[in-house]
N, C-alpha and C positions, 0 to 999 in steps of 0.2 A: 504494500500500500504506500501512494507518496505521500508527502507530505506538504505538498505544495510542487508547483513548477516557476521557472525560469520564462518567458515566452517570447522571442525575437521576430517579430516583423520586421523584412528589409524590403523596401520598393525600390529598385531602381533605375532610373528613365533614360532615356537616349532621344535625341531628337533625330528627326526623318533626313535630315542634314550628310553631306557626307561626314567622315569625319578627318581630321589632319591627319597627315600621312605618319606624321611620330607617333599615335594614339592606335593602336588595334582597334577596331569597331569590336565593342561589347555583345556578340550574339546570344541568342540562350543556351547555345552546344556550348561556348566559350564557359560561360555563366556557371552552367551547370558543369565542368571538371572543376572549377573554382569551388562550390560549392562541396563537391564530392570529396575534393581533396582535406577542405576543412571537416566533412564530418565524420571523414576517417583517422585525423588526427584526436577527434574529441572524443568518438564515439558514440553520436549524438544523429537522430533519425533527423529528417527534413524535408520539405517540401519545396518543388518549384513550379512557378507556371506563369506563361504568358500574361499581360495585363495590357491594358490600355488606358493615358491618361492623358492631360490637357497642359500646355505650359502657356498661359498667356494667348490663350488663340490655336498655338501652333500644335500641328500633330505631332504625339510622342509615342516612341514603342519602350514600354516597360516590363519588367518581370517583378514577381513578388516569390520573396524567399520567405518559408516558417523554419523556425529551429526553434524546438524544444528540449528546455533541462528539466529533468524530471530528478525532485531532490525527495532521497530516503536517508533510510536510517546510514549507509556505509557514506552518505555525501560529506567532504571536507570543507573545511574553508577555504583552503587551498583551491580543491577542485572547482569553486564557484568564483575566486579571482582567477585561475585558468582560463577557465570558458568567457568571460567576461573579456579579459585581455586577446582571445583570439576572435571572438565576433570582433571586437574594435581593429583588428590585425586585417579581417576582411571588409571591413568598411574602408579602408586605409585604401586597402590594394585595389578597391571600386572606384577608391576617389582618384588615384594617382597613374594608376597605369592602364586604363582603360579612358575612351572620350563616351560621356554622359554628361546632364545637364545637375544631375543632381539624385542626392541617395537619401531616402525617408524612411526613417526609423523609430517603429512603437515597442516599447518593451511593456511588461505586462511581470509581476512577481506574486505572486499568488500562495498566500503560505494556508496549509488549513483553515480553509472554509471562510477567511477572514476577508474582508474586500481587500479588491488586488488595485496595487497601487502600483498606475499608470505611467509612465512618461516616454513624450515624443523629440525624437530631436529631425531637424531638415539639416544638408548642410549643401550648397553646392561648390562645382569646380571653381579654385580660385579663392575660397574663403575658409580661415583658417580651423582644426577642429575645435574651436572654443568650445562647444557644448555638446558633444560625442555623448553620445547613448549609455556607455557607463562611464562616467568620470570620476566615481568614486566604486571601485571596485570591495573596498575595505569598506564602503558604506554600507552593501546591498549583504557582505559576508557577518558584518556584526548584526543585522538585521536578521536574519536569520537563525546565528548563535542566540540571540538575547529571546526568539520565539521557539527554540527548543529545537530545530532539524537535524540541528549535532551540539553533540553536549556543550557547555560554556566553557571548560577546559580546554576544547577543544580550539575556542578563543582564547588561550591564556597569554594575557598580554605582560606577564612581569617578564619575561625573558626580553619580548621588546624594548619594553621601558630600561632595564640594565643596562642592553647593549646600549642606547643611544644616550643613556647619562653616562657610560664607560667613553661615549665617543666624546661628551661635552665636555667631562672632567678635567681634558688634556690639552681645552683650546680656553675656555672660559674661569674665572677665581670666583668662589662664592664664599659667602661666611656660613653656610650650612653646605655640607657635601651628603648626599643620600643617591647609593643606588635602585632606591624604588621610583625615580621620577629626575628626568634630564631636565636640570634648571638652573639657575641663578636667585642668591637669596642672599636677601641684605636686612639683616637686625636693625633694630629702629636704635637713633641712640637715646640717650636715658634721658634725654630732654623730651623729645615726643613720645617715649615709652611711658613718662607717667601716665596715670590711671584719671580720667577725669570724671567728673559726678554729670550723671545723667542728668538728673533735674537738674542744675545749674544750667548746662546747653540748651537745655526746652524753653529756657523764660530769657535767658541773657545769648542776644546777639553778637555782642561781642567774642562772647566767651566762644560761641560756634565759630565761627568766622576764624578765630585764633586757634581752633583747634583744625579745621579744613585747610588752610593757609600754610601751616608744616605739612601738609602733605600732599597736596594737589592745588591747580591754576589750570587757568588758561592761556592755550598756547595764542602767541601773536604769530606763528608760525607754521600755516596747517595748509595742506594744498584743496582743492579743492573739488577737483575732476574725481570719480568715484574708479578704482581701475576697475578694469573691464573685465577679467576675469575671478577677480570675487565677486563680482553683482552676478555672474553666470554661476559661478560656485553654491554662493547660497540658493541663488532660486531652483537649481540642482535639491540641494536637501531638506527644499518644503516639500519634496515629495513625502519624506520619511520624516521631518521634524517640524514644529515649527518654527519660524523663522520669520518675524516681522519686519514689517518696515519705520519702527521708533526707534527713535533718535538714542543713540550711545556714544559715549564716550570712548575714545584711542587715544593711542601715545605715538606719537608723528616723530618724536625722535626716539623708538625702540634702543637701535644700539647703545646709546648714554645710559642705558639702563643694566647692559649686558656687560659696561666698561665701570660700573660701580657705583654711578650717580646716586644719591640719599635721597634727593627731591630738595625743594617740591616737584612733582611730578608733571610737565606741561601735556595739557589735553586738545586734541580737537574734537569734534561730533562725524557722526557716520550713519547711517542706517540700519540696522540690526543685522538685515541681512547680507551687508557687506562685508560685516565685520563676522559673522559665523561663515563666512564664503573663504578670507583667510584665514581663521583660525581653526577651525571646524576641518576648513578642507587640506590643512595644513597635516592635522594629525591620518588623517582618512589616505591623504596620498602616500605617505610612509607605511601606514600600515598595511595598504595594498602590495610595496612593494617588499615588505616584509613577508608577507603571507607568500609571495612569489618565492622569493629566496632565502626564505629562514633556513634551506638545506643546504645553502651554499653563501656560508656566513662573510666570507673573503668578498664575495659581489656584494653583499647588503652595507660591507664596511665600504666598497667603492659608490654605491650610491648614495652614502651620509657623505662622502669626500664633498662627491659632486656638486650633490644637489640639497648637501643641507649644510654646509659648512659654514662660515664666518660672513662672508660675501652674501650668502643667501638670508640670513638674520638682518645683516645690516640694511638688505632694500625689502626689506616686512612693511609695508604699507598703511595696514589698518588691524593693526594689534590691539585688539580691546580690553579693557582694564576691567575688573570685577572686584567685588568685593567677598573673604569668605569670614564668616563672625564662628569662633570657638564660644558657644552658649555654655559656659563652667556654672552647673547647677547640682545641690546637694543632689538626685538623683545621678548627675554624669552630665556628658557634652550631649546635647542634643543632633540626632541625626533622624534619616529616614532614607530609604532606597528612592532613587530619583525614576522619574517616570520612564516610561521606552518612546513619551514624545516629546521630552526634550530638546534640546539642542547640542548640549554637549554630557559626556558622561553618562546615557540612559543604562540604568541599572545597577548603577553604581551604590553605594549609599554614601550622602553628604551632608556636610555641617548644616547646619541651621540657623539664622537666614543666610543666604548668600544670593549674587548679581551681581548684574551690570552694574558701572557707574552710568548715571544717566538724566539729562537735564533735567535738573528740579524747576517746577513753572513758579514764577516770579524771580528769580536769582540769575543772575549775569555770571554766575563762577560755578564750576562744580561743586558739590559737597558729598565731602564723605557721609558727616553725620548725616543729613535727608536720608540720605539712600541707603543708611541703617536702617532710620526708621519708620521707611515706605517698605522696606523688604518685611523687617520684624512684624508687621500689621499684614502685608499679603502672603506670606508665607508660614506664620506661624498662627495667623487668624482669621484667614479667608480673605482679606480685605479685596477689592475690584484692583485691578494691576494698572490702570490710567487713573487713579483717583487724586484729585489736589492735595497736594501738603497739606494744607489748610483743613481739608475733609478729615484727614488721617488724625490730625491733632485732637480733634471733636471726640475720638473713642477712647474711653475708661483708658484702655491696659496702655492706652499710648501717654494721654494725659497724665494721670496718674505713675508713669514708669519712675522707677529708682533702681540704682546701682551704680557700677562703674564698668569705663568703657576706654579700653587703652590699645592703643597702634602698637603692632609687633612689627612692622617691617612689610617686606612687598618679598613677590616673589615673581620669578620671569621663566616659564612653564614652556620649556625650549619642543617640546612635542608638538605643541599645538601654536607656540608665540602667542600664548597669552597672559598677560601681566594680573599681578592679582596682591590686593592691599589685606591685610590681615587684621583685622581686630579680636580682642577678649573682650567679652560680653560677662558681665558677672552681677547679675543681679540680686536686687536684697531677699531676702529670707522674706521678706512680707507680703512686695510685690509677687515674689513667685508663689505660694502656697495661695494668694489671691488667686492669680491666672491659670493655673496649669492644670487646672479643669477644665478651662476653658479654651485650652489648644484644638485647633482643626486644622491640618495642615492642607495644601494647597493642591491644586490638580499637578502640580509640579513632583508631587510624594505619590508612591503607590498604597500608602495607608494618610490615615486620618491622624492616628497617633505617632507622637517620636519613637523612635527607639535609642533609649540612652547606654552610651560607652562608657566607658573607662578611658583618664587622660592616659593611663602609664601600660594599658594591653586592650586595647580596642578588639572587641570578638569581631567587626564585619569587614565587607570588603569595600571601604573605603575608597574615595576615588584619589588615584595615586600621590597627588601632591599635598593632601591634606596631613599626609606623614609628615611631611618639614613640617607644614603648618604647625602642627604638634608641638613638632621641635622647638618651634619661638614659642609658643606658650611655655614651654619647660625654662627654657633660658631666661625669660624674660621674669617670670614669676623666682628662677631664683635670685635675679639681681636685686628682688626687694627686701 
C-alpha cells in the first residue's frame, strides 16, 4: 500500500517553425528515448502522448509527459531528492538542447489521503531556471519525514548540523562554540546583561527606549530592490508553509555580525516572504545537497567550500532577525513542539515566545521590548497576530505583567543566516501562579498547553540552536 505519490506533469511545446540548425527538432520518437532513458535510471513507470496547444495565436505541436513516484514504507529521503534532482536534470536537457518555445510543469505531492499540495512552474527558452519545479528538494523530503512515509531518523539532521558547525568552526570566532548548530554567538556584556523590571518599561518611555537602543536601530543604510530570487524562494514555500507578506525586520550588514560586532544592531524592513525565501531557502538548499551526498562526505565538504563559504555569508541579503525568550518559570523553560505549518523549524519543539522583529505601528525605530510583548500575548494567549500595541496593553496578563527581562547576546545561525536576539524572561511568582491557567498556546504549537524543561537536561528535541541559547542563560545567570 502507498503512502502517498510524487506526480510530474511535463508539457512541452514546439512551434510549427522550423527550427535552427544548432537545435535538433524535439520529435516525440526523440522525446520518448529521453524519456525512456530517464525512467530507466529511476525506475519509475510513465506516460507519453501527443498534445496540442496555442502560443499567442500560433500553432504549436506539444507532448505531455506523467511520471509517477509512488512513496512506501522502503522510500528514503534520499530516494525523493534523487528523483527530484533528475526530473529537474530532464527539464534542463528540454530547455537546453533541444528548440521548443517552452516547458510546463504541474507537480502534485499527495501524502495519505491529505489534500495534495499543488505547484506549477512555466519556464521558456532564454529565461533563466529561477522557479524550477523543485527548488527545494530538502523541502518536499522533510515534508514527508515530518508526515511519517519514513521514519524521522531517517531525517536525522544532527550529523548535518556537526559537519557544517565542524566546517564554521575553522573560518569564523565565537564566544560560545557548540557542535549541535553552525553559528556565531556573542554574550551581551554586563552592561546590557543586567536584568530590567518589566513594569518599569510598561509605564516609562524612556526607560524602553534605553533598553531597545543597546540593542537595535535603524539602518540609514538599506537597499531597496527586493532580490529576485528570494521573493521566488518564499513564494516557493507557501506551498508547504506559511509565508506572508508583513513587514520584518533584517540586518543589511550580516557580515559585521559574523566579524564580532556587539551592536546596536542596524535594521532594514522586508516582507516576510523575502526574508523566509533567504533564510528558509538557505537551510532547505544545503540540506538537499546533503541528503544527495551525505555518502560521499569529501563532495559535501567541497560544496560548503563552494557555495557556503565566507564570500557566500558576506553577500546574504535579507537575513532576518528574530527574537527567542528562555520563559525560566518554577515549573521549567516553557516550550511546545512547533507546528508542521510553520515556517521555519516545523516539529521541532521551541522556547516560548519567540519571532520576528517586526515594525511596531506608531514607532519610527525597532523594538525589542514590543515584540516581546506582542509575541508573549499571541503566543502564549491566543492574542490576533496584527493586533495594535495599544490593543495588547488593554489585557490583564499584559497590563498587569511583572518580573525581569535581560538581553543574553545575539546569535548568527550560519545554517539558515538567520540572526537571532536572546532574552530571559523570568517572571514573578505572583504574576505567574495568576496566568498559567490561563495559557493557550497558538496555532503556531501543536498543543494548547506548554510542555516545561529543564535548564540543565532538556528531555525534547529542541530546535538546534536553542542549545547555545541555553548556554547564555547558564553564563549569564552565573555572572550574577
Amino acid at each position: 500500500m502507498n503512502d502517498g505519490i510524487v506526480a510530474v506533469s511535463i508539457q512541452v511545446g514546439t512551434t510549427a517553425n522550423q527550427p535552427p540548425e544548432r537545435y535538433p527538432k524535439l520529435t516525440l520518437r526523440r522525446l520518448r528515448k529521453l524519456v525512456e532513458k530517464f525512467a530507466r535510471r529511476t525506475h519509475r513507470d510513465f506516460s507519453l502522448k501527443r498534445a496540442r496547444g496555442t502560443d499567442s495565436g500560433t500553432p504549436e505541436h506539444s507532448a505531455d509527459i506523467t511520471l509517477v513516484y509512488p512513496l512506501g514504507a522502503s522510500t528514503t529521503p534520499d530516494d525523493v531528492v534523487r528523483f527530484c534532482r533528475d526530473v529537474h536534470k530532464l527539464i534542463w536537457r528540454l530547455l537546453t538542447q533541444f528548440y521548443q518555445n517552452w516547458v510546463s510543469v504541474r507537480v502534485e505531492l499527495s501524502v495519505r489521503g491529505q489534500p495534495p499540495i499543488v505547484w506549477h512552474s512555466g519556464t521558456r527558452r532564454g529565461t533563466p531556471l529561477a522557479d524550477p519545479p523543485f527548488l527545494f528538494p530538502g523541502l518536499i523530503a522533510r515534508k514527508l519525514a515530518f508526515e511519517g512515509v519514513f521514519p524521522r531518523d531517517g531525517l536525522n539532521l544532527a550529523e548535518l548540523y556537526r559537519t557544517v558547525a565542524m566546517f564554521y568552526a575553522e573560518i569564523f570566532q565565537s564566544d560560545l562554540v557548540s557542535d549541535r548548530v553552525p553559528g556565531v554567538w556573542r554574550i551581551a556584556d554586563s552592561d546590557s546583561a543586567s536584568a530590567a523590571d518589566i513594569a518599569q518599561l510598561l509605564v516609562d518611555p524612556a526607560a524602553r527606549a534605553a533598553f531597545d537602543a543597546s540593542i537595535v536601530k535603524l539602518s540609514a543604510d538599506t537597499e531597496t530592490a527586493e532580490p529576485s530570487f528570494y521573493q521566488a524562494s518564499g513564494e516557493f514555500l507557501r506551498h508547504f508553509q506559511r509565508a506572508s507578506d508583513i513587514p520584518v525586520y533584517y540586518v543589511p550588514q550580516f557580515a559585521r555580525l559574523l566579524a564580532g560586532d556587539r551592536g546596536p544592531i542596524a535594521l532594514g524592513s522586508c516582507p516576510y516572504v523575502v526574508g523566509a525565501g533567504c533564510c528558509e531557502g538557505s537551510l532547505l538548499t544545503t540540506l538537499g545537497w546533503w541528503l544527495l551526498l551525505k555518502d560521499r562526505p569529501e563532495t559535501f565538504q567541497r560544496f560548503l567550500r563552494l557555495f557556503r563559504g565566507p564570500q557566500y555569508c558576506e553577500a546574504v541579503a535579507r537575513s532576518m532577525i528574530g527574537m527567542n525568550v528562555v520563559t525560566a518559570t518554577p515549573h521549567g523553560l516553557v516550550t511546545q513542539r512547533r507546528s508542521m505549518t510553520v515556517g521555519s523549524y516545523p516539529g521541532l519543539y521551541m522556547l516560548i515566545p519567540a519571532g520576528q522583529l517586526q515594525p511596531t505601528k506608531g514607532l519610527d525605530q525597532p523594538s525589542l521590548f514590543w515584540t516581546f510583548i506582542h509575541e508573549l500575548d499571541e503566543e502564549m494567549f491566543g492574542g490576533p497576530e496584527d493586533r495594535d500595541i495599544s490593543d495588547v496593553m488593554k489585557e490583564t496578563h499584559i497590563e498587569t505583567l511583572e518580573g525581569r527581562l535581560t538581553y543574553l547576546g545575539y546569535g548568527v545561525e550560519l545554517m539558515n543566516v538567520h540572526v537571532v536576539l536572546w532574552l530571559l524572561f523570568e517572571p514573578s511568582s505572583r504574576w505567574w501562579s495568576q496566568f498559567r491557567p490561563r495559557i493557550e498556546l497558538n496555532w503556531e504549537h501543536e498543543g494548547k498547553r506548554p510542555k516545561y524543561v529543564s535548564l540543565d537536561q532538556p528531555d525534547v528535541d529542541l530546535v538546534p540552536s536553542v542549545y547555545a541559547g541555553l548556554d547564555l542563560v547558564r553564563r549569564t545567570v552565573a555572572r550574577r
